[in-house]
C-alpha positions in Angstrom: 65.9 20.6 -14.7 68.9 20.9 -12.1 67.9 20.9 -8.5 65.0 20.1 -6.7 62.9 21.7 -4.4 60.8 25.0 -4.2 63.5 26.7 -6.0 64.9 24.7 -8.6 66.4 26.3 -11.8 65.1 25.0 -15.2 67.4 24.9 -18.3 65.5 25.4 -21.4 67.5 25.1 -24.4 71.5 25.5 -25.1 72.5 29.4 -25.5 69.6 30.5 -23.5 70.2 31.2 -19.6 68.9 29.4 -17.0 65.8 30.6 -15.6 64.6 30.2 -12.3 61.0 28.7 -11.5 59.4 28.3 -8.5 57.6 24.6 -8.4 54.7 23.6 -7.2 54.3 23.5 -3.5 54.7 19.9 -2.1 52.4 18.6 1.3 54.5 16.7 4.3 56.4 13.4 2.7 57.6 15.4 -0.8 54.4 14.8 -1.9 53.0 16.7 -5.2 50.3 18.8 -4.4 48.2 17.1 -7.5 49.2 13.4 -5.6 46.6 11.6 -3.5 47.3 11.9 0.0 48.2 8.5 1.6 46.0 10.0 4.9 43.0 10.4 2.6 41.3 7.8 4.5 38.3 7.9 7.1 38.3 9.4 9.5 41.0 11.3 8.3 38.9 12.6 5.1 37.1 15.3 3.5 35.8 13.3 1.1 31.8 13.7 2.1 30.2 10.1 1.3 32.6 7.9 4.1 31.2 10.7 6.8 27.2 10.3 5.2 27.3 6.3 5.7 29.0 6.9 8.8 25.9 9.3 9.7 23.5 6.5 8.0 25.7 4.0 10.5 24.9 6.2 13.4 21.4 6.3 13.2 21.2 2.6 12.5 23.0 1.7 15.9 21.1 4.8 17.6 17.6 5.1 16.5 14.8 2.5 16.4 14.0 3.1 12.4 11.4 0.2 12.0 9.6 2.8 14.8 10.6 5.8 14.0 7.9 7.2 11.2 8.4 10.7 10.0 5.3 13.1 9.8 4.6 12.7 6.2 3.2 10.0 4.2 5.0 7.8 1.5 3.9 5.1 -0.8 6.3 2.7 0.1 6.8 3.8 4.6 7.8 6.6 6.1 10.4 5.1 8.2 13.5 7.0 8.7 15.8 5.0 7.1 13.8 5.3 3.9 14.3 9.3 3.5 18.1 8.6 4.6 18.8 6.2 1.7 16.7 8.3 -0.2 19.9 11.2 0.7 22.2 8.8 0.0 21.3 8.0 -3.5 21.2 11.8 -3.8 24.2 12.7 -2.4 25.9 9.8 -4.8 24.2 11.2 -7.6 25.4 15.2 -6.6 29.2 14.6 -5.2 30.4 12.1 -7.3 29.8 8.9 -7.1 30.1 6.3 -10.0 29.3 3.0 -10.4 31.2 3.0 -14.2 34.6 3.3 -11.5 33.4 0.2 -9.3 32.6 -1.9 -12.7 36.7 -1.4 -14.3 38.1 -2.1 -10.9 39.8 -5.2 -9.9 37.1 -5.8 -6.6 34.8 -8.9 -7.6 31.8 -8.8 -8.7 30.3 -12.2 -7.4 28.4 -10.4 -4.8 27.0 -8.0 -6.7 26.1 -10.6 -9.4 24.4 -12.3 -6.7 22.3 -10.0 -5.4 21.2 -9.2 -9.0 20.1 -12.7 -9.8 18.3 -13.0 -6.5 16.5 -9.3 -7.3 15.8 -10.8 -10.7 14.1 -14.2 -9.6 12.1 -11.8 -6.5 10.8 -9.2 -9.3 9.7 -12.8 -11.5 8.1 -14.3 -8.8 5.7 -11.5 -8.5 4.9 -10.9 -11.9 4.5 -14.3 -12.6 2.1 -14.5 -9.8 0.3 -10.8 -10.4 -3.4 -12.1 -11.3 -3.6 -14.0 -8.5 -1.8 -10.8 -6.2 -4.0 -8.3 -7.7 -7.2 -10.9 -6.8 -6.1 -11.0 -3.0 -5.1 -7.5 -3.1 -1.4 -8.4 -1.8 0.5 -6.4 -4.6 0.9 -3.3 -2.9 2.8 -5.0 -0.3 4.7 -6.7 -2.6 5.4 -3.3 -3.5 6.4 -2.4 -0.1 8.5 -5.0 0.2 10.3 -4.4 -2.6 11.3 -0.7 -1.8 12.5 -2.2 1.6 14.5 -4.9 -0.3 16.0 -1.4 -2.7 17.0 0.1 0.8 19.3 -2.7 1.3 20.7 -2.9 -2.0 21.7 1.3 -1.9 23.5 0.9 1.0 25.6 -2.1 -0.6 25.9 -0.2 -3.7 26.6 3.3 -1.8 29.4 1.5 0.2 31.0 -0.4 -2.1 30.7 2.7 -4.6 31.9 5.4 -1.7 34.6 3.7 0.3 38.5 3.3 -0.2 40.4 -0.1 1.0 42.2 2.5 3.2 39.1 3.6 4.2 38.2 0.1 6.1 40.1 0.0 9.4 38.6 3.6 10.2 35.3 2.0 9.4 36.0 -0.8 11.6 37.1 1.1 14.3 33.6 3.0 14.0 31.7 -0.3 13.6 32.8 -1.1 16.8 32.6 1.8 18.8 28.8 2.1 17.5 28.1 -1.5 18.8 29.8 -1.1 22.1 27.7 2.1 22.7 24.3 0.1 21.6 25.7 -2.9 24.1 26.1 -0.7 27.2 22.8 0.7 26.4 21.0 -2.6 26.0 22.5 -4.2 29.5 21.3 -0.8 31.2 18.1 -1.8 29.3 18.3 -5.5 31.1 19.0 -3.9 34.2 16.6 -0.6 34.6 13.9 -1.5 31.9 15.2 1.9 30.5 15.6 2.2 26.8 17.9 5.2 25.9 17.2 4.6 22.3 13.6 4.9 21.8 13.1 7.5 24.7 16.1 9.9 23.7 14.7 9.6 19.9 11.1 10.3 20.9 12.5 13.4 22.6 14.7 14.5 19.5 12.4 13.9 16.4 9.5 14.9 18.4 8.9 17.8 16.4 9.4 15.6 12.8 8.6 12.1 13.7 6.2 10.0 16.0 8.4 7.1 17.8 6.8 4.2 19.3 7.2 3.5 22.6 9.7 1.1 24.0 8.4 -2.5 24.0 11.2 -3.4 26.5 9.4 -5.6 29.6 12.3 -7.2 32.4 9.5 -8.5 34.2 7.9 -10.9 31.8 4.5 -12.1 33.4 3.6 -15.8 34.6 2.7 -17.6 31.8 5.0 -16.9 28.9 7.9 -18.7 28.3 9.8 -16.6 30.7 12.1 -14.4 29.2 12.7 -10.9 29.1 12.1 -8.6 26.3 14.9 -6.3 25.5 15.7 -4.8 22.4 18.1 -2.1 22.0 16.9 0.3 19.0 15.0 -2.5 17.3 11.7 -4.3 17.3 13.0 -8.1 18.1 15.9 -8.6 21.0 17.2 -11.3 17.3 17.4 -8.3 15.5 19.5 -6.6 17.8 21.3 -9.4 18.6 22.7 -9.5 14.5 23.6 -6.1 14.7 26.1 -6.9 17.8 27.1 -10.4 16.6 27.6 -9.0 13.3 30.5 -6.5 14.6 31.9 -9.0 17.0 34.3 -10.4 14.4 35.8 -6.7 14.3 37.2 -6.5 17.4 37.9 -10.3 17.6 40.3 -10.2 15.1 41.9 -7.1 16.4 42.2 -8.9 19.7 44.4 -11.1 17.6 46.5 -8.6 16.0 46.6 -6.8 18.8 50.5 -5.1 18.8 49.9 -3.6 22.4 48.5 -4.8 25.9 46.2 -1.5 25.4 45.0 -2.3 21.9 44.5 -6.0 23.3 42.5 -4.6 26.3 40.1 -2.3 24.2 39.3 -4.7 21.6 38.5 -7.9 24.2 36.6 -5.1 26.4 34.4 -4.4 23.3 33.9 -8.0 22.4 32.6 -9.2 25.8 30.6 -5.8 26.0 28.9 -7.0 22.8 28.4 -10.9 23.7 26.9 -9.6 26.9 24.6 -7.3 25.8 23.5 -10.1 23.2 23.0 -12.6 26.1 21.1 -10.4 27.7 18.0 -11.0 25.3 18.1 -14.3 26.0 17.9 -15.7 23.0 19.7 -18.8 21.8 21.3 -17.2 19.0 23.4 -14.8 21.5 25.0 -18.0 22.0 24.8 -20.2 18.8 26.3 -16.8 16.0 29.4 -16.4 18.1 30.0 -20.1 18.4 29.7 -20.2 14.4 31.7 -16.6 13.9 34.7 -18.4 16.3 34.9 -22.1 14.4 35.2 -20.1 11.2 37.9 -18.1 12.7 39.6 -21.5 13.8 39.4 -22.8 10.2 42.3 -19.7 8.9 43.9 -19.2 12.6 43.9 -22.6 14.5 46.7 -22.0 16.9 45.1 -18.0 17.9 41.6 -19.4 18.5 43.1 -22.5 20.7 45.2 -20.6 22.8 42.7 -17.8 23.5 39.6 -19.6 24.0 39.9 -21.2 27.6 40.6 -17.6 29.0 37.9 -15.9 26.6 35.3 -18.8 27.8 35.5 -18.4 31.4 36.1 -14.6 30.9 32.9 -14.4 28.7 30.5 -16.9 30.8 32.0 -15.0 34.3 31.0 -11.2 33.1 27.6 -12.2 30.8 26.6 -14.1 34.8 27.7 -10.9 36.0 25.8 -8.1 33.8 22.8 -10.1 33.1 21.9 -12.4 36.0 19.6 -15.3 34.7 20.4 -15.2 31.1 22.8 -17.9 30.9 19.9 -19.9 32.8 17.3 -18.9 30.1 19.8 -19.9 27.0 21.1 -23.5 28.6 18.1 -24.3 30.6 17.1 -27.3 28.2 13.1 -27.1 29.0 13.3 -23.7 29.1 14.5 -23.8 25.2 12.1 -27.0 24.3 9.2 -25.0 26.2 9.8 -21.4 24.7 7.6 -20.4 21.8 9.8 -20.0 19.1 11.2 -23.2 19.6 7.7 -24.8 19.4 6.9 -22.9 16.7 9.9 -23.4 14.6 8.8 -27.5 15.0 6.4 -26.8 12.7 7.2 -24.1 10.1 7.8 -26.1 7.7 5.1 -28.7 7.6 2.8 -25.8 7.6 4.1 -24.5 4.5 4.7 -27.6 2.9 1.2 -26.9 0.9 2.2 -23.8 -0.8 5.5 -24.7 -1.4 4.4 -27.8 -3.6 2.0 -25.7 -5.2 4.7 -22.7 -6.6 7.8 -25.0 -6.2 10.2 -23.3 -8.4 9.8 -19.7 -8.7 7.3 -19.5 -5.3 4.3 -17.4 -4.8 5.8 -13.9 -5.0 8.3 -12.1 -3.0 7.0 -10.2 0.1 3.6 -11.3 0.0 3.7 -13.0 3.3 1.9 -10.2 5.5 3.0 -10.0 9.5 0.4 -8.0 10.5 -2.2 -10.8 9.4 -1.3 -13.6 11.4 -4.5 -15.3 10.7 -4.0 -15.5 7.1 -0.3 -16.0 7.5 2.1 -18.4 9.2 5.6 -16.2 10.7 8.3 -18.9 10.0 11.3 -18.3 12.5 13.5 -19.1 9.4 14.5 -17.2 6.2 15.3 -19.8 4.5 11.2 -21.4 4.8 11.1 -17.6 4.2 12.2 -17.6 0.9 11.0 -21.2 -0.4 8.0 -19.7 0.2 8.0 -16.4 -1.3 11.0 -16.7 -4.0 10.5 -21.1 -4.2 13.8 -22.8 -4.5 15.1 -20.7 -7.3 15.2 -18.0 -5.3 16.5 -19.7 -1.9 19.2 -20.8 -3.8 19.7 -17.4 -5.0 19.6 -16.1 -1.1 22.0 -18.9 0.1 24.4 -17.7 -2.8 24.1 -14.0 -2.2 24.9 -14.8 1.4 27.6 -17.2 0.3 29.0 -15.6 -2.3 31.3 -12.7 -0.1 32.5 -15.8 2.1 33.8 -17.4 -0.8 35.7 -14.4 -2.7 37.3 -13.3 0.5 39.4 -16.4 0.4 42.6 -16.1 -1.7 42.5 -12.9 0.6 42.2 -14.1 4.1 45.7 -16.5 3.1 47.2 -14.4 1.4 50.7 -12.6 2.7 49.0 -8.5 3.1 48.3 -8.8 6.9 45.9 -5.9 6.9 44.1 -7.4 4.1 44.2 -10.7 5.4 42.7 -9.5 8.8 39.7 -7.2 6.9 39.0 -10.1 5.1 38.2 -12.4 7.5 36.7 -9.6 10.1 33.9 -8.8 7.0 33.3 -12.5 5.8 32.9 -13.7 9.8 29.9 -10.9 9.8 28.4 -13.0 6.7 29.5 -16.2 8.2 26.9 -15.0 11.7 24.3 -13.7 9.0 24.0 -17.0 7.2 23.5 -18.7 10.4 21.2 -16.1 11.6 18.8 -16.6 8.5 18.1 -20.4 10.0 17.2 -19.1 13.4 14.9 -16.3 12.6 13.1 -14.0 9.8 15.9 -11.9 9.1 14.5 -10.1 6.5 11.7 -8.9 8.3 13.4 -6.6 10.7 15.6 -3.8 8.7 18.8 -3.6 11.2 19.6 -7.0 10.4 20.1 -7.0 6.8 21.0 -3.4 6.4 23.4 -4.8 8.8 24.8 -7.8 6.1 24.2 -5.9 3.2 26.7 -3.3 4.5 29.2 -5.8 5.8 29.0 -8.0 2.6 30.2 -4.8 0.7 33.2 -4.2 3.2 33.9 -8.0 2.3 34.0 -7.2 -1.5 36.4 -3.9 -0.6 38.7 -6.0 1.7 39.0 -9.0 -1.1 40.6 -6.6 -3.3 43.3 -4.6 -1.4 44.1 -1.1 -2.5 44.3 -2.3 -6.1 41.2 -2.3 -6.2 40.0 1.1 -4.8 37.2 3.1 -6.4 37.9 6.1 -8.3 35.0 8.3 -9.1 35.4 9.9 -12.7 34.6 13.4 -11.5 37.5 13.0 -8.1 39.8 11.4 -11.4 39.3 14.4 -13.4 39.8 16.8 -10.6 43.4 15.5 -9.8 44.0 15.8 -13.7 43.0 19.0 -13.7 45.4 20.2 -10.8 48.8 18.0 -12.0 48.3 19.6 -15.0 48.3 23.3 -13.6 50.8 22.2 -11.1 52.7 21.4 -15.0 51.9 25.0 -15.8 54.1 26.6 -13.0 56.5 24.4 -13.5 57.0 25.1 -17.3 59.9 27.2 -19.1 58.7 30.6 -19.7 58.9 31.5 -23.1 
């Protein structure tokens, strides 16, 4: 072939003229038309699953699922979420997705080896235990439990299955637009008693749905323990709290990178956004997550963290005072923390187990048998980890604390190694695991969905980021497709005969 271009001439054999063939068309750069295109990466994408978990995303941050019930019965809920993941698995099923593409790639697979032995030791637990289930009539919401617990794991699977490494700052950026729109709307919520979320969802899935009303109360009455109930599109001011500190480590390391006074100026406007609006449930872990999330930050980037932090503090403390007067007052206050219910109560979860937990030590008395709505049959513990000694026994806490653990730990060699962008994903996803490990001592974090939809989802970005672009996921039917037009792009290109 002499020349290049759209009109190169192709020699075919000595003797014979040349013959001119017009090539394939190429796409800005000199790219082939059959070629990937390096701007194939949300939100610049037409690839349809990034832009359905961004929609799943949406309504996550947006819409109180745990009390948004659609008019139509189901075994296992009718919650919202449960028909969206149930579109999820059927869009991944339809447009391509394939889990034979995640299992050749180089991304690990500790995490999802993880969650498999905890799912394992959860499904033994219960059928170890079934006589006694089926006697008390606590199967069925084992069952319930159980397709709650397959919510989480799809959205893992979907996003570790659907999404690109290039895909991951896009997704970031999203992640924390999403959580600076919940913030605003919770510190409106502190301020007004107003809750955008559940009254704008009541209005649009009014003709579909039946939405709770908003439990929010800014007036709490004499007698409690003196706090304020806000919380955002959840059920529990904790569960919105883990969504926001969850995404803080987003736009904290982005205030690190940050290449422009603009870029530095968004990103530290979003943070303080988010640690406001989570102080402004005023609940210690609003303070404790971020404090955790930071001294992990401090263990790869000692000299950022050190030289930001007087600035951020007094920044922080001066516009959380500002935006929600009398939280700061609530968290610190020491008798208002040693006089607050949940502290009392978590003084004595575990002693109260301590019975049952001796009785099923190692394999526990089956997973998601503990019933919230009968709290005279069954102690709330304020900790997942009691949680799951209980349910799972220690066989299965230790397979929670590794499923937890396990993203932290493959996101080293990563976080230190010389790829900047990866580097800073990296540490940005495992932080989010870093808050949700910490979280799961402080309340139930099971027991409210956002929470660990909210892990789950962050966990998989941590498995993406690990692996840099080498280890992107390519679906066998999108593989086949690009065959398919490189080799009719070959056909215009060949000699005529």
């Amino acid at each position: 072939m002499a020349g290049s271009g759209v009109g190169a001439t192709v020699v075919t054999r000595p003797g014979q003229s040349a013959t001119p063939v017009r090539l394939s068309k190429r796409s800005k750069g000199g790219r082939a038309a059959g070629a990937p295109s390096a701007r194939d990466a949300f939100p610049h994408t037409r690839r349809p699953l990034p832009w359905l978990l961004a929609g799943f995303l949406a309504m996550l941050f947006l819409v109180p699922i745990d009390s948004t019930e659609l008019k139509v019965h189901m075994p296992v809920g009718s919650q919202i979420d449960r028909f969206a993941i149930g579109g999820l698995v059927f869009a991944w099923v339809i447009l391509g997705g394939d889990q034979r593409a995640f299992l050749r790639t180089r991304r690990s697979k500790l995490f999802v080896g993880a969650v498999c032995v905890f799912l394992a030791i959860a499904v033994a637990s219960v059928l170890l235990n079934a006589d006694r289930l089926i006697n008390l009539g606590e199967l069925e919401l084992a069952a319930k439990r159980f397709g709650l617990l397959g919510s989480f794991l799809v959205l893992a699977w979907f996003t570790i299955t659907a999404l690109r490494f290039e895909d991951l700052r896009g997704f970031s950026t999203y992640l924390i637009g999403l959580a600076t729109v919940m913030a605003f709307g919770m510190i409106v919520e502190r301020q007004t008693g107003y809750n955008a979320f559940y009254n704008w969802s009541g209005t649009i899935f009014k003709p579909i749905a039946n939405v709770a009303p908003s439990p929010t109360n800014i007036h709490p009455e004499l007698g409690s323990d003196g706090r304020v109930a806000v919380f955002g599109p959840t059920l529990h001011g904790l569960a919105a709290t883990t969504m926001l500190v969850l995404v803080m480590p987003f736009a904290l390391v982005r205030i690190f990178d940050a290449k422009t006074k603009r870029q530095w100026w968004l990103n530290a406007f979003a943070f303080t956004l988010m640690l406001v609006a989570a102080a402004s449930t005023d609940r210690k872990t609003a303070l404790l997550v971020p404090i955790a999330v930071v001294i992990y930050f401090a263990i790869y980037r000692p000299r950022q963290v050190l030289r930001l932090a007087p600035l951020g503090l007094v920044a922080a403390v001066g516009l959380v005072h500002f935006a929600s007067p009398g939280s700061l007052g609530t968290i610190f206050t020491p008798t208002a923390g040693l006089q607050s219910s949940s502290t009392t109560h978590r003084l004595g979860d575990f002693s109260n187990v301590t019975p049952d937990v001796l009785a099923h030590p190692v394999i526990g008395r089956g997973f998601g048998t503990l019933n919230q709505d009968r709290p005279d049959q069954f102690r709330i513990n304020d900790d997942e980890y009691i949680d799951e000694i209980w349910q799972v026994g220690v066989l299965g806490w230790l397979a929670y604390l590794g499923m937890i653990i396990a993203p932290i730990a493959l996101s080293r060699r990563a976080i230190r190694g010389r790829d900047p962008t990866v580097s800073s994903l990296a540490l940005a996803a495992s932080a989010g695991c870093v808050g949700f490990l910490v979280v799961s001592a402080l309340f139930d974090a099971l027991s409210f969905p956002q929470a660990p939809y909210m892990f789950f989802f962050v966990a998989a970005l941590t498995t993406i980021a690990a692996a840099g672009p080498e280890g992107n996921v390519r679906p066998a039917r999108e593989r086949a497709y690009e065959l398919a037009r490189s080799r009719r792009g070959a056909l215009v290109s060949a000699p005529s005969s």
